[in-house]
C-alpha positions in Angstrom: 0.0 0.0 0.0 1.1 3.3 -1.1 0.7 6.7 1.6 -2.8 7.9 2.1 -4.2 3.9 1.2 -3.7 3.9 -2.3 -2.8 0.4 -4.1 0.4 0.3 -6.3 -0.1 0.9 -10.0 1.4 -2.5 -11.0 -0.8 -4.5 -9.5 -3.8 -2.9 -11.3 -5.8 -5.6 -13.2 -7.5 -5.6 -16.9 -10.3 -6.4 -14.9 -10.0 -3.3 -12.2 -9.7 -1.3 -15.7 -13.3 -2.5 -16.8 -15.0 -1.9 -13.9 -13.9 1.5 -13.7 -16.1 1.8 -16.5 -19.9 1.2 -15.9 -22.3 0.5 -18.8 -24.1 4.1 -18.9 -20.7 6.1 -17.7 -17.8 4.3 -19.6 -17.9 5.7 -22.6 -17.2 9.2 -21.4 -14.8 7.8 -18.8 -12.9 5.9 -21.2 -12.5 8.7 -23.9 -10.8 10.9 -21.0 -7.6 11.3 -22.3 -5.9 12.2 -19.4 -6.7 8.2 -18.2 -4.7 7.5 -21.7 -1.2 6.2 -21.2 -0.7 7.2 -25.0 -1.6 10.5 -24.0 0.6 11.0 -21.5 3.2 10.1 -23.7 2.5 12.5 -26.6 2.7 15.1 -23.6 5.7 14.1 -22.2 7.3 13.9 -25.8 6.5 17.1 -26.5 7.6 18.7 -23.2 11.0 16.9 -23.2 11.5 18.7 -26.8 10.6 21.8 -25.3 12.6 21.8 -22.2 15.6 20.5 -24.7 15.1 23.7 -26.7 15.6 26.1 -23.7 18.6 24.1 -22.7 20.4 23.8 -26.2 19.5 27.0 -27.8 21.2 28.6 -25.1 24.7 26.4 -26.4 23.8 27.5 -30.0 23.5 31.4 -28.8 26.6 31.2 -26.3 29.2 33.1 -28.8 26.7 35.9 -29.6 26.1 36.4 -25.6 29.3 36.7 -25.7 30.1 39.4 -28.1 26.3 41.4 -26.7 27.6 41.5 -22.9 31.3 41.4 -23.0 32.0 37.8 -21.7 35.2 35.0 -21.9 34.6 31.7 -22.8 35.7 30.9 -19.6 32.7 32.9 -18.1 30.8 31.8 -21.1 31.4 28.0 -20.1 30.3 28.5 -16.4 27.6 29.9 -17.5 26.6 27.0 -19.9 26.6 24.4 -16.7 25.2 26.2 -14.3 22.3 24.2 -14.8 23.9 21.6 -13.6 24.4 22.8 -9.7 20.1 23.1 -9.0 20.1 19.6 -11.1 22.9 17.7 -9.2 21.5 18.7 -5.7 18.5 17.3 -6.2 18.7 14.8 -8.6 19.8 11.7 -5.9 16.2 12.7 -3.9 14.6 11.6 -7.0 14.8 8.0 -6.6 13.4 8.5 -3.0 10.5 10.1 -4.1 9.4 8.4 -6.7 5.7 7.0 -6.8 5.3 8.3 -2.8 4.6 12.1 -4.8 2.0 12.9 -7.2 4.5 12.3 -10.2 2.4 14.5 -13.0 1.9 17.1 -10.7 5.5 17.8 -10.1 6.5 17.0 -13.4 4.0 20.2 -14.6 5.8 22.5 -11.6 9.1 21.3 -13.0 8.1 22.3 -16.4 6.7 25.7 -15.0 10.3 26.4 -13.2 11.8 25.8 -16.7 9.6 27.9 -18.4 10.5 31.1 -15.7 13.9 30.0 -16.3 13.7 30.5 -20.8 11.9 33.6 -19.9 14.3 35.1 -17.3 17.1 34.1 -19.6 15.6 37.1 -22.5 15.3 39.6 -19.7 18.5 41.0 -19.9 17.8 42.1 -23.8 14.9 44.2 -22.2 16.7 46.0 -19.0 19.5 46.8 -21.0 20.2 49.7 -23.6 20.4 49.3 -27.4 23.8 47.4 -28.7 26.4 50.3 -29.4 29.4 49.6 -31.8 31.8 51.2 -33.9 30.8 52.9 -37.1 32.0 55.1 -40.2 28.2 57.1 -40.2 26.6 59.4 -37.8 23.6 57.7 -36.2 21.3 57.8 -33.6 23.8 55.8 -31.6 26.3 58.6 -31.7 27.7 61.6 -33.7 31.2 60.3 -34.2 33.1 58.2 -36.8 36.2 55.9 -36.7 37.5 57.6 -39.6 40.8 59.2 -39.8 40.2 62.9 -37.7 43.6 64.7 -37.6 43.8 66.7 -34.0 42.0 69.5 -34.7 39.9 68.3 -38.1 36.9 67.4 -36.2 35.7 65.1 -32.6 37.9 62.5 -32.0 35.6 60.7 -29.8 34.4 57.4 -30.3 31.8 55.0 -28.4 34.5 52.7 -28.0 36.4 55.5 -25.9 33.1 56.5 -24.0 33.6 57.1 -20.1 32.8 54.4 -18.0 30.0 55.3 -16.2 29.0 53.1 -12.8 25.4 52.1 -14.6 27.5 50.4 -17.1 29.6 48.1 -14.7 26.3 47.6 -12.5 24.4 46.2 -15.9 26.9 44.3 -16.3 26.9 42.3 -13.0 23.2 42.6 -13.1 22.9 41.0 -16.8 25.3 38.0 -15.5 23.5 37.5 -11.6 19.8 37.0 -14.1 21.6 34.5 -16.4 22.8 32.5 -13.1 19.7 32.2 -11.3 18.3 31.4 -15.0 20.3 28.3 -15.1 19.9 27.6 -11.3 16.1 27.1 -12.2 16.5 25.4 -15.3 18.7 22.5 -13.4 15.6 22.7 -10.5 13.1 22.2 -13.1 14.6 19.8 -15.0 15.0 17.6 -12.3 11.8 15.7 -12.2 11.0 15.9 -15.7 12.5 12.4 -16.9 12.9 10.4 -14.1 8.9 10.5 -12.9 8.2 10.9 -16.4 9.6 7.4 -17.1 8.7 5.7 -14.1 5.1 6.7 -14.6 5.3 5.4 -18.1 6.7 2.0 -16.8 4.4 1.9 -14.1 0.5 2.5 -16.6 2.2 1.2 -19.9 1.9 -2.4 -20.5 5.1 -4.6 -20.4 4.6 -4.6 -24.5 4.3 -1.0 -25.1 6.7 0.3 -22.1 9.8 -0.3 -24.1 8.2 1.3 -27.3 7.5 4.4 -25.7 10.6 5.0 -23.9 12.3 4.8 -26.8 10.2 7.6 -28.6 11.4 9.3 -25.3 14.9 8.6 -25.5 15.1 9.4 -29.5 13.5 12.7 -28.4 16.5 13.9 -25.9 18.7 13.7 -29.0 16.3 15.2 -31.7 15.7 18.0 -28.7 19.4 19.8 -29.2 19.3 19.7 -33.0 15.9 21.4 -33.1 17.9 24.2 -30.8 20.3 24.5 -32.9 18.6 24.8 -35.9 16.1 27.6 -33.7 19.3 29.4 -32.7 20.2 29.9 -37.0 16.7 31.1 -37.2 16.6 33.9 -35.0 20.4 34.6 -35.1 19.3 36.0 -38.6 18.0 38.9 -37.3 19.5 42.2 -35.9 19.5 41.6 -31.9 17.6 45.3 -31.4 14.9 44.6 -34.1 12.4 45.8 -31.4 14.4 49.1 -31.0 16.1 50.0 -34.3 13.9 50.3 -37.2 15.6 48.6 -40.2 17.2 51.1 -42.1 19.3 52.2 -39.2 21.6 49.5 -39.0 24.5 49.7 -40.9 25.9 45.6 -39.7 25.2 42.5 -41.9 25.2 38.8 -40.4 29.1 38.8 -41.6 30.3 42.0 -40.1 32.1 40.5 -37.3 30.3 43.1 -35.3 27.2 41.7 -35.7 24.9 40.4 -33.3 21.6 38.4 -33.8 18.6 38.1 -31.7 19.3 35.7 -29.1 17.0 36.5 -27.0 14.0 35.9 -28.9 14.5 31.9 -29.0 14.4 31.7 -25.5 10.9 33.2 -25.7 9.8 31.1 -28.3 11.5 28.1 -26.4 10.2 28.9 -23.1 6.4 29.7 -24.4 6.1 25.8 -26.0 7.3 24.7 -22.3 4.8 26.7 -20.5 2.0 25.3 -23.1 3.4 21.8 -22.9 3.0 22.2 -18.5 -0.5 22.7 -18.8 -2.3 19.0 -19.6 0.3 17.6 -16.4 -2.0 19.3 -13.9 -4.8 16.7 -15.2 -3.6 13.6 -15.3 -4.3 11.5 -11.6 -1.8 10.1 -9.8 -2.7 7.0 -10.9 -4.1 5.7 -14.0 -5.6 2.2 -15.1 -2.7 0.0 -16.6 -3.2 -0.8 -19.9 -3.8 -3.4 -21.7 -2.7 -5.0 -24.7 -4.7 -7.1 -26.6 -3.4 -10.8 -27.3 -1.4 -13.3 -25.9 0.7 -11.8 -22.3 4.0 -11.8 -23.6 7.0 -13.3 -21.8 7.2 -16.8 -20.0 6.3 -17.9 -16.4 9.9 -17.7 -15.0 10.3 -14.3 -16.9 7.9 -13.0 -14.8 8.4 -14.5 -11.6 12.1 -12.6 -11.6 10.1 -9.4 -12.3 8.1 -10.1 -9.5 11.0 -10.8 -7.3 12.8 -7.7 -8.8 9.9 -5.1 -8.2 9.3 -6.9 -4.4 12.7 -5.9 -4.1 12.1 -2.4 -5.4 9.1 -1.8 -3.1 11.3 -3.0 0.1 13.4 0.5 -0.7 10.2 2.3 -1.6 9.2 1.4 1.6 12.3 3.0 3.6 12.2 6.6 5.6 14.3 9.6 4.5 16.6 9.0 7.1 17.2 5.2 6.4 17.4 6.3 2.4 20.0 8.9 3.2 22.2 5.9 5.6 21.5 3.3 2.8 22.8 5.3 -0.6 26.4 6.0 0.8 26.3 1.5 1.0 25.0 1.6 -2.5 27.4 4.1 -3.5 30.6 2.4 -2.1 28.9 -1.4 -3.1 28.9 -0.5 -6.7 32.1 1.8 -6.8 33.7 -0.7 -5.9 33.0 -2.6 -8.7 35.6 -2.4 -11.5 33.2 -2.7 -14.8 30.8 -0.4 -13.4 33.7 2.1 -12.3 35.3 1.9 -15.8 32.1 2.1 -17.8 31.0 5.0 -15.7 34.6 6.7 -16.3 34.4 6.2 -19.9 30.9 8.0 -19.9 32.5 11.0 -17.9 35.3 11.2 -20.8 32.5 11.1 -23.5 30.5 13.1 -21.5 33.3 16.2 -20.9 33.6 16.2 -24.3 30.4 16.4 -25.5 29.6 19.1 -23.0 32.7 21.7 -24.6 32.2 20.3 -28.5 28.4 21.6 -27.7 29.1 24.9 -26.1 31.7 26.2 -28.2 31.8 23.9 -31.9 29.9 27.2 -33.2 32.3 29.4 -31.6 35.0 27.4 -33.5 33.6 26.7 -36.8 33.0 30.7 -36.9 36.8 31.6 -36.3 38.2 28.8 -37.6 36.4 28.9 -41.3 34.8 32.6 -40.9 31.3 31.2 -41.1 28.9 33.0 -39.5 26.9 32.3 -36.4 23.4 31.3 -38.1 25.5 29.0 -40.5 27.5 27.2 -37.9 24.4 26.6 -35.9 22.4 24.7 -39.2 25.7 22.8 -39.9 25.9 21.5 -35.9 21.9 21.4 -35.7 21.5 19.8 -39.3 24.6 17.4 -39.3 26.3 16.8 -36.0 23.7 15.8 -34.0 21.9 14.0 -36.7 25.4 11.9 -36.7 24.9 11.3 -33.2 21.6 9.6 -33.2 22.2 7.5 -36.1 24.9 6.4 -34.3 23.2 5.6 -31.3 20.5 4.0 -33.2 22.9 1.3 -34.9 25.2 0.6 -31.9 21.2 -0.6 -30.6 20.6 -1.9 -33.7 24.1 -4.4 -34.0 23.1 -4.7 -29.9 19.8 -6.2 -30.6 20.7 -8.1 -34.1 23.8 -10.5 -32.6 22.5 -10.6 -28.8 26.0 -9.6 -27.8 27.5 -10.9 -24.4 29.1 -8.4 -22.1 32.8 -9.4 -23.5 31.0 -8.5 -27.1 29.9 -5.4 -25.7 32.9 -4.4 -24.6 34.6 -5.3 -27.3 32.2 -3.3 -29.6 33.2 -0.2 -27.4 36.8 -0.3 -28.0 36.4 -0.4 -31.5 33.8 2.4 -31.6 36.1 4.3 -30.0 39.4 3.3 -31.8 37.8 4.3 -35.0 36.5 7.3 -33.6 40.4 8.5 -32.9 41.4 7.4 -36.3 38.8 9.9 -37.4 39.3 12.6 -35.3 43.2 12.8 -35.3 43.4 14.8 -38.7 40.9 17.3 -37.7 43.7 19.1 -35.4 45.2 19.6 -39.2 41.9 20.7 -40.8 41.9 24.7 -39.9 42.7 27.7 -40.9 45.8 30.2 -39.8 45.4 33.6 -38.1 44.7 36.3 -40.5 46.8 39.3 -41.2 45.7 42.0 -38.7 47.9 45.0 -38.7 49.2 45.5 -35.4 48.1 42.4 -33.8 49.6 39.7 -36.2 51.0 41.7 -38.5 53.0 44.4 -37.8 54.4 46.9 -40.5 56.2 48.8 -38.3 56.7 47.8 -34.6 58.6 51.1 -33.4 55.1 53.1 -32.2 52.9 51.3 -30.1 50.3 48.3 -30.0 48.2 48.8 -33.6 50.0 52.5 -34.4 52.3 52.9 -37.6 53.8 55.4 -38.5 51.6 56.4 -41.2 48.5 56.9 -38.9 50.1 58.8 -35.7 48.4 61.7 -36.7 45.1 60.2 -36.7 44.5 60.7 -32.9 43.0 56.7 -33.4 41.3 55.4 -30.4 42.7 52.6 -28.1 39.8 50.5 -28.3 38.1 50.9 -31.8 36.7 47.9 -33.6 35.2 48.2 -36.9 37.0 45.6 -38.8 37.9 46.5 -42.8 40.1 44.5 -45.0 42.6 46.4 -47.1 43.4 45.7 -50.9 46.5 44.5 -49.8 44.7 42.0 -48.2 45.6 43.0 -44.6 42.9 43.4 -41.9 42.8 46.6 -39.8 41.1 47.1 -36.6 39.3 50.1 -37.9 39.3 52.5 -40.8 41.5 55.0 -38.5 44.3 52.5 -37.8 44.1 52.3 -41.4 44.1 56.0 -42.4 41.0 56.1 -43.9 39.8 59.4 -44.6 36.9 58.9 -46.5 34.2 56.9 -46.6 31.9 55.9 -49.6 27.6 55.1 -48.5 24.8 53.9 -50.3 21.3 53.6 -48.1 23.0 54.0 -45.3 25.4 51.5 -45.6 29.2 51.0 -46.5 30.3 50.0 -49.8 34.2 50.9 -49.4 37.1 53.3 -47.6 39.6 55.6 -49.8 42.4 57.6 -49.2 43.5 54.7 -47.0 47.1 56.4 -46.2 48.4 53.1 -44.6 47.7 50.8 -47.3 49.9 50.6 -49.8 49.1 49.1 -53.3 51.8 49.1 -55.8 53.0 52.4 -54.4 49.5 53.9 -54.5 47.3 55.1 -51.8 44.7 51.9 -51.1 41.5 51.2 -50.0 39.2 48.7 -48.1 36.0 47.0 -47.8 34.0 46.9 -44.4 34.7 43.8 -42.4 37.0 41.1 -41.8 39.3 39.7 -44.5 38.6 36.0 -43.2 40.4 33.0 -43.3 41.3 31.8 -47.3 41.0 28.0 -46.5 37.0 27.9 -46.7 38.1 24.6 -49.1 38.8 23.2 -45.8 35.0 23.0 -44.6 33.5 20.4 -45.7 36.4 17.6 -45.0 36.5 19.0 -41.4 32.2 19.0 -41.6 32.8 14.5 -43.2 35.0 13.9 -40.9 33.7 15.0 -37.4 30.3 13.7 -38.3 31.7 10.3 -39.1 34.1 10.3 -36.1 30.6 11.6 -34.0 28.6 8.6 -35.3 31.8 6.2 -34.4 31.5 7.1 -30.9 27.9 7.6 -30.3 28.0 3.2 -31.0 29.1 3.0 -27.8 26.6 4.3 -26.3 24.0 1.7 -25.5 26.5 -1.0 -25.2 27.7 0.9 -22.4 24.3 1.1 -20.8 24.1 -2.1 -21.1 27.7 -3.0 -19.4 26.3 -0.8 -16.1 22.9 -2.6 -16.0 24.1 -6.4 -16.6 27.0 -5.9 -13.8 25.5 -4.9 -11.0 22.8 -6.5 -8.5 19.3 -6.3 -9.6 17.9 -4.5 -6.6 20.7 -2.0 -7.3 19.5 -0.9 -11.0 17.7 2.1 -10.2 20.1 3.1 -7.5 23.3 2.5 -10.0 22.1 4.9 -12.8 21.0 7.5 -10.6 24.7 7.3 -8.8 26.1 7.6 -12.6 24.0 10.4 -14.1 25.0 12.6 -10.7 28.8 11.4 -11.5 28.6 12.1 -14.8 27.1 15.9 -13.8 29.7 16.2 -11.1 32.9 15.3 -13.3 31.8 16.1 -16.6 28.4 18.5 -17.4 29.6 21.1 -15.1 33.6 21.5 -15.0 33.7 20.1 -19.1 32.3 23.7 -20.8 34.4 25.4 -18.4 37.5 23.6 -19.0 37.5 24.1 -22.8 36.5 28.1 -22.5 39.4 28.4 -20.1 41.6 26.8 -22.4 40.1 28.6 -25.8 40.8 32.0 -23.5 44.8 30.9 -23.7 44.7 31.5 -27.5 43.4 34.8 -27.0 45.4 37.5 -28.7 43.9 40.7 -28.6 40.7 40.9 -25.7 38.2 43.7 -26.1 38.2 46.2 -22.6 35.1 47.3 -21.1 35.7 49.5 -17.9 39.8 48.5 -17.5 38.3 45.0 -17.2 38.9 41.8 -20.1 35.8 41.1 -22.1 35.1 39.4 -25.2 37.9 38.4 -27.2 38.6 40.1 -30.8 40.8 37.7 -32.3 42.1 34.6 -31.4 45.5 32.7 -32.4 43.7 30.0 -34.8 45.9 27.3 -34.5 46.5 27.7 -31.1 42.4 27.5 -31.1 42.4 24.5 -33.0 45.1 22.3 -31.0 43.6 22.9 -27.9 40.1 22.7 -28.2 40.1 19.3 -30.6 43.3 18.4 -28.3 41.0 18.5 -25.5 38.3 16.7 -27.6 41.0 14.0 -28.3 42.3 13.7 -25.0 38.5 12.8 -23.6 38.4 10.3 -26.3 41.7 8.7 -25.4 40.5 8.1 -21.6 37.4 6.8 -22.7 39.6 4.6 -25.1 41.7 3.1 -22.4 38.6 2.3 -19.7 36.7 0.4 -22.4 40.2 -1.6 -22.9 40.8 -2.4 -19.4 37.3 -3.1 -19.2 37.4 -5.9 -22.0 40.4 -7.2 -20.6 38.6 -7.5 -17.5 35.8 -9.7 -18.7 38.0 -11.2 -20.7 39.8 -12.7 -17.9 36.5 -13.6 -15.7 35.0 -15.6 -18.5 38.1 -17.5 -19.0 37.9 -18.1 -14.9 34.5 -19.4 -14.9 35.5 -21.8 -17.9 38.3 -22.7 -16.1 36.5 -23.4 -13.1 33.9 -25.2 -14.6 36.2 -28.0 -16.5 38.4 -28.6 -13.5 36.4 -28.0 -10.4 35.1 -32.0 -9.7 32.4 -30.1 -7.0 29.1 -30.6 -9.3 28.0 -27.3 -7.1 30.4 -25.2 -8.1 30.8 -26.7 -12.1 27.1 -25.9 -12.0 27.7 -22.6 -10.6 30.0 -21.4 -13.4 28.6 -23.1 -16.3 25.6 -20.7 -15.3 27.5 -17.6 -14.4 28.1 -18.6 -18.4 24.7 -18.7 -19.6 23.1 -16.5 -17.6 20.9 -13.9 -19.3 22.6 -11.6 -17.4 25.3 -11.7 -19.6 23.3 -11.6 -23.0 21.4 -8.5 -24.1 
């Protein structure tokens, strides 16, 4: 019996189900389709996309945040787990919980959280001013140009130069404290989203259906970040003040390096479908009739009678107080810890995991420096590609799972060579790049007797320090702004720049030069589409070992253990991998930094980065990951290996019939199929 009197759901009959429905009333009873376990389903599908849109399109806006308020990566990365802190605290309780709370319920308040959490996530864009930037025309946004403004010619002011006023540093702090607590409640709300979800589900579904709509659940948490992806290219397209600016006013295009999209507005579209999708939760009961499946019951008599035994033994720790749970996870904890294949496999996932966490959070960032793409673009190649590669990966490695009934040792085995493919693959993407540009000043240097960007050619200029408006010469070198460049003059068409003359500083077969607005870019755009090939592949290669790995963790450890084990491993894998893996790889993209924008004496967004630096470090990392995950699936093989050849050993020289017996079925047990 259940708190408050109520029977458990499994032990619900077909024939319980038809006498809930009486002759004159059943018809209108059984069409409710909050009693429908198909329903709930459909629901919870649709929320789980949701709630993986608020999560993910954060990932897929994370380089634009950065350029809007001024961030590092590093900031940028701690800001990308964060979730993780309100998820990890409470995500052990859940297995406490359970079926003593009205699971629905808490999985629409959950939802709710989420949703506050999408919407608090825009505010900043709305107690904030309009983005300011460098620019070559008067505007609304100030009555200076970066041009070239001899001491004396005209303002030499510039927004870049503006004081810094204490509202500024206090938006600042207050822009970054909103996106924390954001993320705090996203974790919260996430937390009893799945777990309730799919124990509900496994509780009303019948033993037929249950595995069929889990998987529709499970497809979902992978088809959830590509759809964010693909939202974050969509709204990225537009100007980020398109509810400030009119149109014509903006002088950027998506591949000014100045530009900045509208990140904010996916996380209101994103957090709308949540709150929709919390809605039908608050209807469904606590507990609904099981349902039934037409047809023969499906599984034989000693099939069940272990799932009897297994769930008897599942109720016993239902049945425990808070206090006894809390005294009986640490002996869980050490009891399967101590276990070398479920140690190993669990490391492995923390390897996988880290690097999926900082491939996520910054593969835009990359693909935009390293090939000059912009942000929209990078998103629909990750959104429309990568993550695609991932679930047909995952779906094969269950597919070859299913089709050769693989033993543990076979599991393994498919595991290392997943992953030793997978490095094959991935080694010649630290080749696949681009090299740093030409930028005068910080690259390049013409002249390295006056100063950081100064030549002698534009002294006179009165530049200032900070200016970027990016503008590549005919020379083909890149200059932080028309003035470092000697610009004087500046040709416009509707309001927008077509090209700089009397470019003092650029030289062109002994000629004065000119320029075009923004960035010269990287020249190896050839390089794309082998990089694009080969990570894919290298993704699917890796995503095989997936639900072997599952599958190593549940057929290792004790039955009555299960639910305990995976909840210990998705905390471990938060602890070690979701939150210190995005932070990890921004800190180390920040170390290829080479010239860091300033905002009030302080570091903020970085302007150009070293690209090769970039590139070995970030796909080091990735390959580093994949190397320890490598190496646990190895010893875990070898580990198998060697207790399969004891129990054969054992069982064709032990002359005890108890013990041949013993190992013969420590051999055949179904334990060690899948």
């Amino acid at each position: 019996m259940l708190p408050g009197g109520q029977s458990r759901p499994d032990r619900m009959t077909s024939t319980a189900t038809k006498s809930s429905c009486p002759d004159r009333s059943r018809k209108a009873f059984c069409r409710n389709p909050f009693l429908s376990i198909k329903f709930f389903v459909f629901c919870h599908g649709l929320l789980q996309l949701s709630q993986l849109l608020v999560s993910s399109y954060l990932k897929s806006s994370i380089s634009t945040i950065e350029k809007r308020y001024g961030l590092s990566s590093k900031t940028s990365g701690l800001l990308a787990s964060f979730n993780e802190v309100g998820n990890t605290l409470l995500i052990v309780f859940m297995s406490y919980f359970g079926s003593r709370v009205h699971r629905p319920r808490f999985i629409g308040c959950g939802a709710i959280l989420v949703s506050l959490a999408g919407f608090l996530m825009s505010l900043p864009h709305f107690i904030t001013g309009p983005y300011e930037y460098d620019q070559s025309i008067a505007s609304v946004f100030s009555n200076t140009t970066d041009l070239c403004q001899p001491e004396g010619l005209g303002s030499s002011g510039n927004l870049s130069d503006s004081i810094c006023a204490p509202h500024t540093a206090r938006e600042n702090h207050e822009v970054l404290l909103v996106m924390f607590i954001a993320q705090v409640l996203l974790g919260i709300g996430g937390v009893p989203i799945q777990p309730f979800g799919i124990s509900y589900i496994d509780d009303f579904a019948s033993e037929r259906n249950s595995p069929l709509y889990l998987g529709i659940l499970f497809s979902l948490t992978v088809v959830g970040p590509g759809v964010g992806f693909m939202l974050g290219s969509g709204m990225l397209r537009f100007y980020v003040d398109i509810d400030k600016v009119a149109g014509d006013e903006v002088q950027l295009t998506n591949r000014d390096p100045r530009w900045v999209g509208a990140w904010w507005l996916g996380f209101l579209v994103a957090a709308s479908l949540v709150a929709v999708s919390a809605v039908p939760y608050f209807f469904f009961p606590r507990e609904m009739p099981k349902e039934v499946v037409s047809g023969k019951e499906i599984g034989s008599k000693k099939s069940k009678d272990v799932l009897r035994q297994l769930r008897s033994r599942s109720e016993d720790v239902q049945n425990l107080s808070l206090l006894q749970f809390i005294k009986y996870f640490p002996v869980v904890l050490l009891r399967n810890l101590r276990h070398p294949v479920y140690l190993l496999v669990v490391l492995a996932q923390v390897n996988l995991s880290a690097m999926v966490a900082g491939l996520a959070t910054f593969m835009g960032k990359f693909l935009e420096r390293q090939f000059s793409l912009t942000a929209s673009f990078a998103n629909m190649i990750i959104g429309s590609v990568n993550i695609p590669g991932a679930m047909v990966g995952i779906v094969v490695g269950g597919a070859i799972l299913k089709r050769f009934q693989m033993s543990l040792k076979q599991c393994s085995a498919m595991c290392v060579l997943g992953m030793l493919l997978c490095l094959i693959l991935a080694f010649p993407l630290v080749f696949l790049g681009c090299p740093t540009q030409k930028v005068s000043g910080v690259t390049y240097r013409e002249s390295s007797e006056y100063g950081h960007y100064a030549s002698e050619c534009n002294l006179h200029c009165n530049c200032p320090e900070k200016a970027y408006n990016p503008i590549c010469g005919s020379n083909g070198i890149e200059y932080i702004s028309p003035c470092y460049a000697g610009c004087g003059a500046v040709s416009i068409a509707n309001s927008s720049v077509l090209n700089y003359t009397n470019c003092i500083c650029i030289s062109e077969n002994g000629l004065v030069g000119s320029a075009k607005p923004g960035t010269c870019g990287t020249s190896c755009s050839h390089l794309l589409l082998p990089f694009v090939v080969l990570s894919c592949l290298a993704g699917i290669l890796a995503s095989t070992s997936h639900t072997p790995s599952f599958m190593l963790i549940l057929r290792s450890i004790q039955p009555e253990d299960k639910s305990f084990a995976v909840g210990i491993q998705f905390m471990l894998l938060r602890v070690l991998a979701w939150m210190p893996g995005p932070v990890l790889y921004g800190s180390a993209i920040d170390t290829t930094c080479i010239l860091w924008e300033k905002k009030c004496d302080r570091k903020a967004a970085c302007r150009y980065y070293d690209n090769n630096l970039f590139r070995q470090r970030y796909l080091g990392l990735q390959f580093f990951f994949e190397v320890g995950a490598f190496l646990c699936f190895v010893m875990v093989y070898v580990i198998l290996r060697r207790q399969e050849k004891d129990a054969s050993h054992v069982a064709e020289t032990t002359t005890d019939p108890e013990k041949k017996k013993l190992a013969e079925n420590s051999k055949k047990s179904p334990e060690s199929k899948v």
